[in-house]
VODRENVO-207264 format. One record per residue (C-alpha): residue number from 0; z, x, y. Coordinates in steps of 0.001 Angstrom, whole numbers, m for minus. Layout:
! residues N
     n         z         x         y
   NUM         Z         X         Y
...
***
This chain:
! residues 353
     n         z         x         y
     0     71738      8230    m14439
     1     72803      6224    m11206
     2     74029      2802    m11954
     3     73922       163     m9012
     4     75518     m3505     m9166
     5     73325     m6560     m8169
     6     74298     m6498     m4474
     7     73245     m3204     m4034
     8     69861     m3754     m5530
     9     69244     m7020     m3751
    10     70742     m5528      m233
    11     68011     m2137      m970
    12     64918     m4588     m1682
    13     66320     m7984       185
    14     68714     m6973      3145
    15     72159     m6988      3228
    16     72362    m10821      4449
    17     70297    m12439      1338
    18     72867    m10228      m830
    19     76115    m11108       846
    20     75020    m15376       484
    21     73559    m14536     m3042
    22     76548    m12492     m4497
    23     79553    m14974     m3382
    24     82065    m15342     m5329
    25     82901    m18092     m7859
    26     79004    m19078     m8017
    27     77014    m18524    m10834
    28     72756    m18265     m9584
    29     70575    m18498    m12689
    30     67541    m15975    m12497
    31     64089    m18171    m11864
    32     62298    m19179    m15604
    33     59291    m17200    m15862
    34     56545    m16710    m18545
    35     54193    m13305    m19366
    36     50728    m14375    m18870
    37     47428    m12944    m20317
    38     46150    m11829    m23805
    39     48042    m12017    m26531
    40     48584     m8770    m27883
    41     48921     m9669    m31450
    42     45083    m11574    m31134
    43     44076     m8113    m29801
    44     45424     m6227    m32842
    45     43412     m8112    m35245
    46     40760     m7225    m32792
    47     41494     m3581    m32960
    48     41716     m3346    m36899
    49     37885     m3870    m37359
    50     38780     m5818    m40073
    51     35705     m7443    m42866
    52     35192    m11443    m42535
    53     33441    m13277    m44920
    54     32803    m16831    m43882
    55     32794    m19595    m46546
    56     29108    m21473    m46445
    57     30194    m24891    m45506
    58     31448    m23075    m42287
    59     28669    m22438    m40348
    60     26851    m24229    m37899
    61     23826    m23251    m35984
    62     23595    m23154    m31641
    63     20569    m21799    m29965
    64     23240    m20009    m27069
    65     26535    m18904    m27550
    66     28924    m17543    m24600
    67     31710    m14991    m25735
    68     33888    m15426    m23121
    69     35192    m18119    m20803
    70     36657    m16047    m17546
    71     34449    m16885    m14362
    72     30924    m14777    m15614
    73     31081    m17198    m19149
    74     31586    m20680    m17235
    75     29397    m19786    m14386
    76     26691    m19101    m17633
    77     27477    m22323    m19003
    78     27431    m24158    m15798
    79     23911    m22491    m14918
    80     22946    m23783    m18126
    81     24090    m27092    m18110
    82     22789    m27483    m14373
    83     19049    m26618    m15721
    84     19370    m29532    m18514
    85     19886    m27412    m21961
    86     23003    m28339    m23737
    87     22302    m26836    m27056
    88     24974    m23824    m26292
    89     28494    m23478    m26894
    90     30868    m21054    m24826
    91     34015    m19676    m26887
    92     37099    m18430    m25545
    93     39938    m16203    m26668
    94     42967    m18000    m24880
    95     44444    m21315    m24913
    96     42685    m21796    m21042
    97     39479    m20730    m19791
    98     39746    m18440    m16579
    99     40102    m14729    m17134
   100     41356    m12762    m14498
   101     40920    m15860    m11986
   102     43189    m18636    m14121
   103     45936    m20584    m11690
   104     49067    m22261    m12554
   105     50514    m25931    m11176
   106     53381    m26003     m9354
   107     54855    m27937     m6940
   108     53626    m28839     m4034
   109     50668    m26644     m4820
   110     49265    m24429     m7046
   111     49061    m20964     m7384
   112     47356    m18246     m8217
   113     47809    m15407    m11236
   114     45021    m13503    m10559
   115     41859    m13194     m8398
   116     42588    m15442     m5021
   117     39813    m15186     m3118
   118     35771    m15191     m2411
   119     34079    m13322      m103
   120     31603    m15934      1942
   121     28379    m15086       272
   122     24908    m14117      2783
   123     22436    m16450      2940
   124     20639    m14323      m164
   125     22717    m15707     m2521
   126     20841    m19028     m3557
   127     23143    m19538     m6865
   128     26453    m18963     m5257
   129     25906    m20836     m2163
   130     24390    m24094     m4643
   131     27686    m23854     m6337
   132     29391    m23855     m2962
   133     27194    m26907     m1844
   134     28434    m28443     m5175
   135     31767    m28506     m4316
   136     31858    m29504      m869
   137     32777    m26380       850
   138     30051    m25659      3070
   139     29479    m27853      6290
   140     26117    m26319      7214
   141     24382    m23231      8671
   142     24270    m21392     11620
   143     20809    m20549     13708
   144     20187    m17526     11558
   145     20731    m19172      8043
   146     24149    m18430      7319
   147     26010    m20677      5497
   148     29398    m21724      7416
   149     32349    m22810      5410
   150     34839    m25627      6650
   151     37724    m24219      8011
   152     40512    m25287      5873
   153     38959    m23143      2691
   154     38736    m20048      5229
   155     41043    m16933      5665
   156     40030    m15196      8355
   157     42317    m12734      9300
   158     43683    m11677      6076
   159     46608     m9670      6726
   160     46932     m6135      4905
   161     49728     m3667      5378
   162     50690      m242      3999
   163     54533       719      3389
   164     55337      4198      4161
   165     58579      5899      4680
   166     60571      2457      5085
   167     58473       768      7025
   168     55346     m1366      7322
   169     51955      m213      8971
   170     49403     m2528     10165
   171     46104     m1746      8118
   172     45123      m142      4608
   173     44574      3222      6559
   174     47683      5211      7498
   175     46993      6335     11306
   176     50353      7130     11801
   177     51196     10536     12086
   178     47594     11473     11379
   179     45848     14732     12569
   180     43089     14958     14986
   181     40949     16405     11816
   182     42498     13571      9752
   183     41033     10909     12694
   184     37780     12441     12293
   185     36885     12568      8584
   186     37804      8807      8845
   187     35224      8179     11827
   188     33062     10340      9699
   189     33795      8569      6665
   190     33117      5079      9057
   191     29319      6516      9454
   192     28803      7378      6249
   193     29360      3708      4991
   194     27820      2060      8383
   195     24700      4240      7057
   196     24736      2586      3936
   197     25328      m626      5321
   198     22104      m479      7384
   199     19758      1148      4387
   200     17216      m264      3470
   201     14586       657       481
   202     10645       414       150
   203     10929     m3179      m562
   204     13759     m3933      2076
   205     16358     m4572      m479
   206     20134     m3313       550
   207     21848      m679     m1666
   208     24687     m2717     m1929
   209     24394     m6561     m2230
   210     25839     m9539     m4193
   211     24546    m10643     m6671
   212     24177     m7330     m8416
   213     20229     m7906     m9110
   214     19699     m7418     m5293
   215     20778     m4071     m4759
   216     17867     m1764     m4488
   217     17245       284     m7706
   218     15639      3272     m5445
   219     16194      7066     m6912
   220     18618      7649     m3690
   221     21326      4880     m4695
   222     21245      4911     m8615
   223     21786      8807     m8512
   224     24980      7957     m6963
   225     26221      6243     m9797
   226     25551      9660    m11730
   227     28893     11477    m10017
   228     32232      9879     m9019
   229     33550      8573     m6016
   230     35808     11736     m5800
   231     32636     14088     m6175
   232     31236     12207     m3715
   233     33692     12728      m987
   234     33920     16424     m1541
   235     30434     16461     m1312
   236     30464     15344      1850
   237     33280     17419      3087
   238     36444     14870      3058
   239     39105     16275      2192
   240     41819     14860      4330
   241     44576     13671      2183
   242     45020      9811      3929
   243     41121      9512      3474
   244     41292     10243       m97
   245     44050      7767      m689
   246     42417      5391       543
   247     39368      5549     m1042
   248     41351      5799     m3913
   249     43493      2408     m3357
   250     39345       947     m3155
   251     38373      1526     m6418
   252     41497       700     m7900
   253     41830     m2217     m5955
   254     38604     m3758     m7416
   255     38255     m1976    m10639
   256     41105      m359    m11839
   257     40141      2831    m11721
   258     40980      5895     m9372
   259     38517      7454     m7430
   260     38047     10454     m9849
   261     37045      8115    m12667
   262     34785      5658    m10683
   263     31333      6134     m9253
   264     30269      6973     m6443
   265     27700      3645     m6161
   266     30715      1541     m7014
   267     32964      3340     m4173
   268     30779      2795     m1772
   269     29753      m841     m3159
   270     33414     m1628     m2359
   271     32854      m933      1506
   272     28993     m1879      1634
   273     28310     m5140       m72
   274     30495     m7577      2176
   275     29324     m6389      5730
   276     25561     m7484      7072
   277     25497     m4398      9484
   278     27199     m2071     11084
   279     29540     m2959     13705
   280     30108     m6243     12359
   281     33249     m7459     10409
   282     33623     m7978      6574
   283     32795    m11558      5364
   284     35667    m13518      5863
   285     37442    m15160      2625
   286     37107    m18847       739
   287     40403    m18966      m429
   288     42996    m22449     m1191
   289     46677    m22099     m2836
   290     44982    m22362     m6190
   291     43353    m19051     m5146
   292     40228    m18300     m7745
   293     41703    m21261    m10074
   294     39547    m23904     m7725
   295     36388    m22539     m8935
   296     37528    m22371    m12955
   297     38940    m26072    m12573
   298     35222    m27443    m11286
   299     33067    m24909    m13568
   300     35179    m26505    m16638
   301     34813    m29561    m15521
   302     31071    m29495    m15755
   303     31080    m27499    m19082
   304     34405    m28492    m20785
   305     32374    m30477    m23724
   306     30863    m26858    m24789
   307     34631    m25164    m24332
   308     35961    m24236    m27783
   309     39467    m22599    m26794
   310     41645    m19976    m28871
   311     38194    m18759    m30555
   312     38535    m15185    m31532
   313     35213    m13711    m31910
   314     35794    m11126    m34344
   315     31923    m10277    m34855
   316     28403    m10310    m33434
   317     25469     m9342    m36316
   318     21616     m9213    m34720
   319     19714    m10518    m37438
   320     16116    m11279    m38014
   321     16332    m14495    m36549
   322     18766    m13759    m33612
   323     22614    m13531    m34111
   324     25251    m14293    m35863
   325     28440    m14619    m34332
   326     31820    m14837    m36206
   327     35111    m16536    m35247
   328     38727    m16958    m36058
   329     39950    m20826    m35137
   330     43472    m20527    m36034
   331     43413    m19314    m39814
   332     39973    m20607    m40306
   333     36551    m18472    m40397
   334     33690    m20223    m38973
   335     30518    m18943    m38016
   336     27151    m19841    m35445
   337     23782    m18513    m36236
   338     22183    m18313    m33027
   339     19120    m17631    m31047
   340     20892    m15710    m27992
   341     24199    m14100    m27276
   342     25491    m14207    m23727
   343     28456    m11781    m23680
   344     30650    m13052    m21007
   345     33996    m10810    m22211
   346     35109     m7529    m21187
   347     32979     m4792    m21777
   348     35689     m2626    m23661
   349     36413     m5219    m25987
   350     32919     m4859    m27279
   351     31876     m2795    m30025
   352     30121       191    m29241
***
């Protein structure tokens, strides 16, 4: 096993400079106080046991809507729900602060992000986003063909994005350094492919890929693709040059976690698709702040935060003949909500299946 002092691990990942001014002698540099973020794992044991809860009678309560979850899907439900006058819901979450995957931090000057730090600027299609937009006094207007246009200061434009390879960085997700004529073309190939897609359009005129969800097309040709995986896919279509594959791979595991071989196809291609309104144009560019994703949590809460019951751990969700019944652990207390409707807002593995 090689051992290396702290110079020599700051001067590999810092440069010699930083390590010679950090590592003088006689002074003493505290490491930076940190925290580990994100569910508690003991919460997701109990989860995980599938243990039996009996709730005592005076403990229920009765709510025609409950929302399991409070990342961005559960307080953009309650916030739709709120905007179109029905309060009778309640919206539980599993932390001690509503966000998910897009929560922020305060710090000083700023804020900062943990998580998601960015939204793409939505087309002119997408009514609900864009009134949430208007809401919050991003948008200054639209341009001749509808588009909404975003004020400038909540814009990144040019996001910059870099790959490091042998010691050094390379403009660009795509490696085209060092690559083979056949490598060029699969990628130009690859290009088509998705400018293809980009242009498609169905019976009805829908897109394949869009955002919101509900308007992609539902046509036989793009739903069969979510019947093979992205990997398939791309052999399918004769790619098999090894800086392609990466970076379709880096896609889907930039945006869901997965690798290509255990993603579909339809969400592959969504990845590349869904932000660009035709072929030879650029992606959307980014609403963004220092808060990153946090700036839409903070003003969703805001409107909701009298339905926000915090470190609720739904433990279970019964259809009965009247609707559901949804159980909860509030600290060492059972409690329990017979409801009309169930809007599950958490992570799909977390359900029951």
């Amino acid at each position: 096993m090689i051992s290396l002092t702290r110079r020599e691990l700051l001067t590999i990942f810092l440069g010699a400079p930083f390590a010679m001014n950090a590592c003088r002698s006689g002074e003493s540099r505290p490491f930076p106080e940190g925290q580990i973020v994100g569910q508690s794992a003991t919460l997701g044991h109990i989860l995980r046991e599938n243990r039996t809860f009996d709730v005592p009678p005076d403990n229920w309560e009765s709510k025609k809507v409950a929302i399991i979850g409070g990342g961005i899907a559960g307080l953009s439900a309650a916030w739709k729900l709120k905007k179109q006058g029905f309060n009778d819901f309640v919206l539980l979450e599993l932390e001690k602060e509503v966000g998910g995957t897009s929560i922020s931090g305060k710090g000083e000057p700023v804020g900062y992000p943990w998580g998601a730090h960015y939204l793409p600027v939505p087309f002119k299609e997408n009514t609900e986003l864009i009134s949430l937009l208007e809401e919050m006094l991003l948008l200054e207007g639209r341009d001749a063909g509808g588009e909404v246009i975003v004020k400038e200061q909540f814009l990144c434009r040019e996001p910059e994005e870099r790959v490091f390879y042998k010691g050094r960085w390379y403009e660009g997700l795509y490696l085209t350094v060092g690559a083979s004529d056949e490598d060029k073309r699969q990628f130009a190939e690859f290009q088509k492919q998705v400018d293809s897609w980009v242009n498609w359009r169905d019976a009805k005129g829908r897109r394949a890929f869009a955002v919101p969800l509900a308007n992609c097309s539902d046509d036989a040709q793009v739903t069969g693709l979510d019947k093979i995986t992205f990997a398939d896919w791309l052999r399918q279509n004769g790619f098999t040059s090894e800086r392609l594959l990466w970076y379709c791979d880096y896609a889907t595991r930039d945006d869901y976690g997965l690798k290509a071989d255990q993603a579909s196809a339809w969400v592959g291609l969504f990845y590349f698709c869904s932000r660009v309104r035709k072929s030879g144009v650029e992606s959307q560019p980014f609403i963004t702040c220092p808060e990153g994703n946090g700036q839409f949590v903070n003003h969703l809460f805001d409107k909701v935060r009298d339905h926000v019951r915090k470190g609720q751990i739904v433990v279970s969700v019964v259809p009965t003949d009247k609707g559901v019944d949804v159980i909860c652990l509030d600290g060492k207390d059972l409690r329990g909500i017979h409801c009309e409707k169930v809007i599950y807002a958490s992570p799909m593995f977390t359900r029951r299946m």
